[in-house]
C-alpha positions in Angstrom: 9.3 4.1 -20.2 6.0 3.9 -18.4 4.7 0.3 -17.5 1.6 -0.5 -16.0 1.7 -3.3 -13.1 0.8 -6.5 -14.7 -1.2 -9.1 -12.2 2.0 -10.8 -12.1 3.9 -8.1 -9.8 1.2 -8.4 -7.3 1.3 -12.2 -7.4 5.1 -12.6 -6.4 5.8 -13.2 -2.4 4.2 -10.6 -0.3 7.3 -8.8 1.3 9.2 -8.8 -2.1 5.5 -6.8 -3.4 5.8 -4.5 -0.3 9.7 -3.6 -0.7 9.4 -3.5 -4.9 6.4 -1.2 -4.4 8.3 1.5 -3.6 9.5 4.1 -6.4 6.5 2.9 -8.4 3.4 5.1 -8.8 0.1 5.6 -8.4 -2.6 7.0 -10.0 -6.0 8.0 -9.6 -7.7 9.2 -12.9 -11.1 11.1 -12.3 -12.3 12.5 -15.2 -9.8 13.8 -17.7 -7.6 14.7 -14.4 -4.9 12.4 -13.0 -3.8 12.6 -9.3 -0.1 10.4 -8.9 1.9 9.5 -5.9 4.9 7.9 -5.5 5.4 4.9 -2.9 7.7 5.9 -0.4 6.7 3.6 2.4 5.1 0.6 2.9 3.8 -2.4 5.3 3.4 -5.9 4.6 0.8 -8.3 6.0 1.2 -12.2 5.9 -2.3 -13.2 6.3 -3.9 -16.5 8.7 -0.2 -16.5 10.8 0.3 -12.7 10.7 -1.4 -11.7 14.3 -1.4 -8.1 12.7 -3.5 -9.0 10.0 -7.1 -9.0 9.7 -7.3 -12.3 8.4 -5.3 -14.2 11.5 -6.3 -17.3 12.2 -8.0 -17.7 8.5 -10.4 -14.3 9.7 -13.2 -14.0 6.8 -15.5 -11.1 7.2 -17.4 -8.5 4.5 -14.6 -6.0 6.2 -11.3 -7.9 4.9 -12.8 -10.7 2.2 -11.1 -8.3 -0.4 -7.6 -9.5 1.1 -8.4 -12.8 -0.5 -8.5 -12.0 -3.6 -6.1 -12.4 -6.0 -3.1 -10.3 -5.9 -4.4 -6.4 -7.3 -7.9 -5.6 -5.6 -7.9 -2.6 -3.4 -8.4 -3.7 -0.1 -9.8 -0.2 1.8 -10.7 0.2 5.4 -11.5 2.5 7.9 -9.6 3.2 11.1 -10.6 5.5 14.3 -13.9 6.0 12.5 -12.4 8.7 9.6 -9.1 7.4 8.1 -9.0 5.0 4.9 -5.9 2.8 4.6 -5.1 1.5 1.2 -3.8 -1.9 0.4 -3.6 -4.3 -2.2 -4.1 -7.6 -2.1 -1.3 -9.8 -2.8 0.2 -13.4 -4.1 -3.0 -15.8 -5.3 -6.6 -15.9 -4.2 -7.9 -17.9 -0.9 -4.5 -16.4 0.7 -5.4 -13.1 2.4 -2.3 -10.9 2.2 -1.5 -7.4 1.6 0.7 -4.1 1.3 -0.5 -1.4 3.3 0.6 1.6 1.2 1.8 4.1 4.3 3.1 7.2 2.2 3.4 8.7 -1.6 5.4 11.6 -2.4 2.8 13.7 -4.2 3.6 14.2 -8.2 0.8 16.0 -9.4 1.1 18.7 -6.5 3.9 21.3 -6.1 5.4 19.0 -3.2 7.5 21.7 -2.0 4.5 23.8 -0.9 3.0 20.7 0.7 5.1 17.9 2.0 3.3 16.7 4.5 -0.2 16.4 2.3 0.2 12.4 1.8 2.7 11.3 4.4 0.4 9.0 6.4 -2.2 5.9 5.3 -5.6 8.3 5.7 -3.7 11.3 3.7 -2.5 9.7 1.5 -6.5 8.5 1.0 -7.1 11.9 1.5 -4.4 13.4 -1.3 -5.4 10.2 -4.0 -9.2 10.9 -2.9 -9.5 7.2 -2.7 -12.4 5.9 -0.5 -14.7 2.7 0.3 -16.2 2.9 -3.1 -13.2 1.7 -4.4 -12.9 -1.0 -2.3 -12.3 -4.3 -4.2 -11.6 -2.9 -7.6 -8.5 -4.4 -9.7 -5.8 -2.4 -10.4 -4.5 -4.8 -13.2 -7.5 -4.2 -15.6 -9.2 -0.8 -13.9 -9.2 2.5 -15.8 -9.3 4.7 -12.5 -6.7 3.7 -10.5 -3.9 1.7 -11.0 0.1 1.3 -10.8 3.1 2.0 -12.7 6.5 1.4 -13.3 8.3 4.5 -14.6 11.8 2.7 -14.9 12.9 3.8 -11.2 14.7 1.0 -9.5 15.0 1.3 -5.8 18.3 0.2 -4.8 18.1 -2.9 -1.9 20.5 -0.7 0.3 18.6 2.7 0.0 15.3 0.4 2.1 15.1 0.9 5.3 13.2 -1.7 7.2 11.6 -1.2 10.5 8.7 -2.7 12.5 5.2 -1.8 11.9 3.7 1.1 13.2 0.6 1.0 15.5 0.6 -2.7 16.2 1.2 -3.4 19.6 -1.7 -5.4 19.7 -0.1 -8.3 18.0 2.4 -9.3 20.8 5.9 -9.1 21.3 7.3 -10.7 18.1 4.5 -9.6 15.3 4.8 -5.9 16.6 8.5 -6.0 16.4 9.4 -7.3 12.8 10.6 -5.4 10.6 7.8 -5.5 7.9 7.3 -1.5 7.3 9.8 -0.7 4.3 10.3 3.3 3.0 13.4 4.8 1.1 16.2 6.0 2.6 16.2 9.5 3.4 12.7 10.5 1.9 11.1 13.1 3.4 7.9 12.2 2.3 7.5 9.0 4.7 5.2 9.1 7.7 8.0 8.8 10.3 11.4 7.8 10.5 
């Protein structure tokens, strides 16, 4: 049975969010045509303590201000100048935190002719065609995009957690906990 993700999956404690994220879907609806990923692989990000996150130290700019939000809005950004990462925003408003959504196995591609298509944070972007116009929009109440449950349940022993990736910045012990979650064996992730 097919569920949409109710505000009150987005709400719950950020890591819990990042690890139940995966196995659900998402989908992009543009037109009468529907492009769907599943989560493989995500990141978490713990807001004003988080030296990762764009909102250390309370942070509030027109970049990240979608990351306070209440858990749901599309938080979109670009990195290197040409590569949109995708997050939501999680748990309540005025506490800027976030999934990074890393990897989807594509579903409404033949994803044996093209594994690799959305096995990173800007193809995935790429694959969903999502971009800084939908930046901020709520996946609890929009008809574009949003999430769904399709009765998978992703067992707690086939997630792997690892640290981060591309966060060296952050020091020692930010870079190195293990807040990047995929599922075992996938070969859709962006790296093991």
């Amino acid at each position: 049975m097919v569920k949409r993700l109710k505000r009150n999956f987005f709400t719950q404690i950020t890591l819990k969010v990042a690890k139940e994220m995966l196995g659900k879907y998402i989908v992009h609806k543009i037109g009468k045509k529907k492009i769907i990923g599943k989560i493989v692989e995500t990141e978490a990000y713990i807001g004003p303590r988080d030296k990762a996150s764009h909102a250390y130290l309370g942070k509030k700019t027109s970049r990240n201000k979608a990351e306070y939000l209440i858990g749901g809005h599309i938080y979109i950004y670009l990195v290197y100048g040409m590569y949109w990462q995708l997050n939501i925003s999680t748990g309540e408003e005025r506490r800027p935190e976030c999934v990074l959504i890393r990897a989807t196995e594509p579903i409404s591609r033949d994803k044996n002719k093209i594994p690799k298509i959305a096995n990173g944070p800007g193809k995935l972007c790429r694959f969903l065609k999502i971009s800084e116009k939908h930046y901020g929009l709520d996946v609890c109440k929009s008809d574009k995009i949003w999430l769904e449950d399709r009765g998978e349940k992703i067992k707690l022993s086939a997630i792997i957690a690892t640290p981060r990736i591309g966060i060296d910045y952050a020091g020692p012990y930010w870079s190195k906990i293990k807040w990047r979650f995929y599922i075992k064996n996938n070969k859709f992730i962006s790296r093991y």
